[in-house]
N, C-alpha and C positions, 0 to 999 in steps of 0.2 A: 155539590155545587160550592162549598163555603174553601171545601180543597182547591178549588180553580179558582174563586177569586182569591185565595189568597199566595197562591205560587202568581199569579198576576202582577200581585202587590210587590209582592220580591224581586220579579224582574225588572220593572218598569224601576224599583230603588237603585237596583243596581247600575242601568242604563243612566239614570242621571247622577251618580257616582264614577264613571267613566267619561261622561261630557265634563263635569267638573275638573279632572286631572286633565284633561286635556286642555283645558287652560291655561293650568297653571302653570308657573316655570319649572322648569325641569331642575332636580338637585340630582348631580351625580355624586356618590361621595367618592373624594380622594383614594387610594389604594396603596401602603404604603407598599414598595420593592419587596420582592419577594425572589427568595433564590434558586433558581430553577434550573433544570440539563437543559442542555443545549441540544440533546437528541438522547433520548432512551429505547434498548428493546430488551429482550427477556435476558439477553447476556451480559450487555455491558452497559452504564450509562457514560455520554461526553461530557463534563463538567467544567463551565468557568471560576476560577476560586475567586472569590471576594473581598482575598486578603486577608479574612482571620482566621481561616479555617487550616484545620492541620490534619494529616490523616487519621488520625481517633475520632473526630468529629464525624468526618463525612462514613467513616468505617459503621461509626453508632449508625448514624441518619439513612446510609442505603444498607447498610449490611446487617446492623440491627445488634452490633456487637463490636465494642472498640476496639476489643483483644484481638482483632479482621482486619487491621489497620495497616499490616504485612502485606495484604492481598493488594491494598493500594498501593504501597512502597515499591515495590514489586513490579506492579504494573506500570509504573512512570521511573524508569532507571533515571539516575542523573536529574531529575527533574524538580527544580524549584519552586515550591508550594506560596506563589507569590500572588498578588493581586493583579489578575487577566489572565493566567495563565492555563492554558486547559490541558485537562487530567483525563484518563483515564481510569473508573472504576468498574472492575469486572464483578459480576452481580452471581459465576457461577463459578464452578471448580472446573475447570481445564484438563488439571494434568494430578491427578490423584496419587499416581506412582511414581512422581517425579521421573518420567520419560524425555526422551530426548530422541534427534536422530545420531547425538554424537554421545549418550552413554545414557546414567539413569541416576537418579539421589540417593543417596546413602548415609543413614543417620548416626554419627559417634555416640558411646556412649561413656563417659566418662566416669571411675570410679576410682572413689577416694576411703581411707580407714579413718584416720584418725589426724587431731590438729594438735600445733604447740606452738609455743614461740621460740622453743629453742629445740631441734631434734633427732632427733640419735638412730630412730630407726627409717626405714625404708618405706615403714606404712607410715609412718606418720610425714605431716607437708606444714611447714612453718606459715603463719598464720598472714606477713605479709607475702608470701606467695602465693599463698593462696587468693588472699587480694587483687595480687598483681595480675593471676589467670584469669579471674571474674572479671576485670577491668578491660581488659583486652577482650574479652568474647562481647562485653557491653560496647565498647567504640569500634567495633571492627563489624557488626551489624549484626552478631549470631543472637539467634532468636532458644533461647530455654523452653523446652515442651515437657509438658506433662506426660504418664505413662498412658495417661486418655488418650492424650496426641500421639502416640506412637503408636498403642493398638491401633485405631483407626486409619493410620499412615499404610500401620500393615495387612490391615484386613481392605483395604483399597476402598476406604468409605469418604475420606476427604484428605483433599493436600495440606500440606503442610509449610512452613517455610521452606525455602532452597537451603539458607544456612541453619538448619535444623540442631540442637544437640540439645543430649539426656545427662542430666547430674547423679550417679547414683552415690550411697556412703554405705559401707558396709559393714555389719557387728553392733553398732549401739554404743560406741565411746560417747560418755558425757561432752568430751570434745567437741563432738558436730553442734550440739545444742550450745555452749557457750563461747567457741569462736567461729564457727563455721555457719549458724545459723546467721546472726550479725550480720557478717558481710555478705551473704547474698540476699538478704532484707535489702541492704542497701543500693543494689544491685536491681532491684526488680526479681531476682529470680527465684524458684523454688526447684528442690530437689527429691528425691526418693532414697527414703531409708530403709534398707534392710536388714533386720534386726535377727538373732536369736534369742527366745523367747526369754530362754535359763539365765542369760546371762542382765539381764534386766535388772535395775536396779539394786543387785548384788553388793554393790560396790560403789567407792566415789568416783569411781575413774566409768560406770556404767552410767546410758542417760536413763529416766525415770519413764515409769507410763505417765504422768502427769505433763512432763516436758514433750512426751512424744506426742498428747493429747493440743499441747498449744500450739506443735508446730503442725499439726493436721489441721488446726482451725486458720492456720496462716497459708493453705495451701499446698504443703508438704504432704509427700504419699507416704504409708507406711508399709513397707511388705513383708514378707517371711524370708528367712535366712536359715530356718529349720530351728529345731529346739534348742539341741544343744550343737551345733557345727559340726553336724557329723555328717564323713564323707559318704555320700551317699552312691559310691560304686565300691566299697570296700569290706568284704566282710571280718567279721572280729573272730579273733582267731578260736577256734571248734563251734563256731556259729552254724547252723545248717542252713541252707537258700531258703528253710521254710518261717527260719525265726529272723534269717535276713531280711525279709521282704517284710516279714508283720514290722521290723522295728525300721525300717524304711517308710514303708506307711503310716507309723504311729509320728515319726519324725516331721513329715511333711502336714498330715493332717491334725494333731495333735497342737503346732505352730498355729495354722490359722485357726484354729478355733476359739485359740489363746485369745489374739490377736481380732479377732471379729468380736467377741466379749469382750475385751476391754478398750478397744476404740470406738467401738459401736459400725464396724465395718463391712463388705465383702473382700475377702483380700482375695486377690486375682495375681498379687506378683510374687514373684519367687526366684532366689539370687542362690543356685548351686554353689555351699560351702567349698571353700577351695577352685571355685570353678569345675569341676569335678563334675560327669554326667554320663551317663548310656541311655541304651535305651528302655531297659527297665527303669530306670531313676524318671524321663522322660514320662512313662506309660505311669507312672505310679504319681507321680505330680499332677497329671491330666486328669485324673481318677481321684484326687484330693480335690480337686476346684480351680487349680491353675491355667491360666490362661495365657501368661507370659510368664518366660523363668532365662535367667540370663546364666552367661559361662564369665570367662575370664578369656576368651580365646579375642587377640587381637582384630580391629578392624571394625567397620562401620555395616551397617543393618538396610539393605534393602527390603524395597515393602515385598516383595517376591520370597522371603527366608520364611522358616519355620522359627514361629513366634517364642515356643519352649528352648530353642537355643541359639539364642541372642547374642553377640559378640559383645565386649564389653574389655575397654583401655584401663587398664590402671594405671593410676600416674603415680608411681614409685620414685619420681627422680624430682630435683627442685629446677633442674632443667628445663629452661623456658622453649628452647629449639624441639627438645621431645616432647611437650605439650602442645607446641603448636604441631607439629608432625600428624596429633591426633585429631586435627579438627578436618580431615575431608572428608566431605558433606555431598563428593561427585565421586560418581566413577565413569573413566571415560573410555568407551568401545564403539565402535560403528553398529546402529541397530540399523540400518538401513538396507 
């Protein structure tokens, strides 16, 4: 009984705490603007910009990720990020293989040895042209990808930019780390180094594990380039196929294991000395831990190739017309 008078008492409280408000005046509070789509669904959202906003911003806010900011660029060609004006941001990945009806993308990849300021050989690239190439891929829209971004370009797990390209450096010249790193700081961009193991630190003219260690905390990939730069399709002379292959195996696996200990890494790439490759070299890489291994064979990388032999430019000449030469990023065919 004391239970029903007293749920009694509480309602009848409550009933005259709702006549009460209903007297009173009504307070709406203010709300300040808030910045909303203009229509969303699971693919794309329609956006008015507000005038301070820039593609990093909305890239963070819908995409969740500023380094995404390509995806919006992308999606609004020609299109001035002004105050009223509406944007498209795509919320999914479209075209993963970079398809087309009129052909399909194709990723450069660019590889350099060694830098100077004044230079004599052919591997080596004087240090303001070097400049000058990074400067030009920066004002000309090409977007720098990681070898993250490449395997998954090629394993057809997400798209990538259209103007896509890979930086590689190869052998471990002190070079890369004291003028080659610099300027692509500056730049925004990061590159992949392929080192042999032996040759590390040997020397002044070699970069250090320490320096290789700072440029890995800024970004920078480190891969295998084998121990000591040996051709890995070539036997030495009264070698038998049976001590070829163990010192092919010791070459390739011997490297990353170096190189996982002293980075603290998985290393997954692998730059074929001399560009040089079969398909033993191939099967025996794959069999190390390798997951990506590049040549030296002219030409840009569809997501469709076999990932262990990769094409890969080098840029031998200080010629600005045969470096741009290597930035196509299409290939054009009728897939229709």
């Amino acid at each position: 009984m004391r239970f029903i008078h007293l749920m009694a008492s509480i309602f009848i409280w409550i009933c005259w705490l709702c006549l009460l408000s209903s007297c009173a005046p009504t307070i709406t509070s203010v709300k300040q603007p808030t910045k909303t789509a203009i229509y969303q669904s699971e693919d794309y959202v329609l956006y008015r910009l507000d005038g301070s906003e820039t593609p990093q911003h909305l890239a963070e806010r819908f995409l969740g990720d500023k380094k995404s900011s390509w995806k919006i660029e992308e999606a609004n060609p020609d299109q001035p990020f002004l105050e009223g004006q509406l944007i498209t941001i795509p919320l999914k990945d479209k075209n993963k293989g970079g398809l087309s009806a009129n052909g399909y993308q194709i990723v450069p990849v660019l590889t350099y040895h060694r830098f100077s300021g004044d230079c004599s050989s052919h591997l080596c690239i004087a240090d303001r042209i070097f400049d000058q190439q990074m400067r030009y891929l920066k004002e000309n829209g090409y977007h720098v990808i990681t070898p993250d971004d490449l395997l998954a370009f090629l394993e057809y797990r997400y798209a990538i930019p259209k103007k896509s390209v890979m930086i590689t450096m190869d052998d471990g010249f002190r070079s890369v780390y004291e003028i080659a790193y610099p300027i692509l700081k500056t730049y925004g961009f990061t590159a992949t180094l392929f080192i042999y193991t032996d040759y590390i630190g040997v020397s002044d003219s070699a970069i250090t594990w320490e320096q290789l260690r700072e440029m890995k905390a800024s970004g920078f990939t480190i891969g295998s380039h084998t121990m000591t730069h040996a051709d890995l399709t070539l036997k030495m002379e009264g070698e038998t196929d049976h001590d070829f292959l163990a010192r092919i195996k010791r070459e390739l696996s011997g490297s990353k294991e170096i190189i996982d200990q002293k980075l603290g890494q998985d290393t997954f790439l692998l730059a074929y000395p001399f560009g040089k490759y079969d398909q033993r070299a191939m099967e025996c890489s794959r069999q190390a831990g390798y997951t990506v291994a590049m040549t030296v064979k002219r030409g840009g990388n569809a997501f469709f190739v076999d990932p262990l032999s990769l094409r890969r430019d080098q840029i031998l000449t200080e010629d600005m017309n045969l470096f741009l030469s290597t930035l196509i990023t299409f290939h054009q065919m009728s897939l229709e």
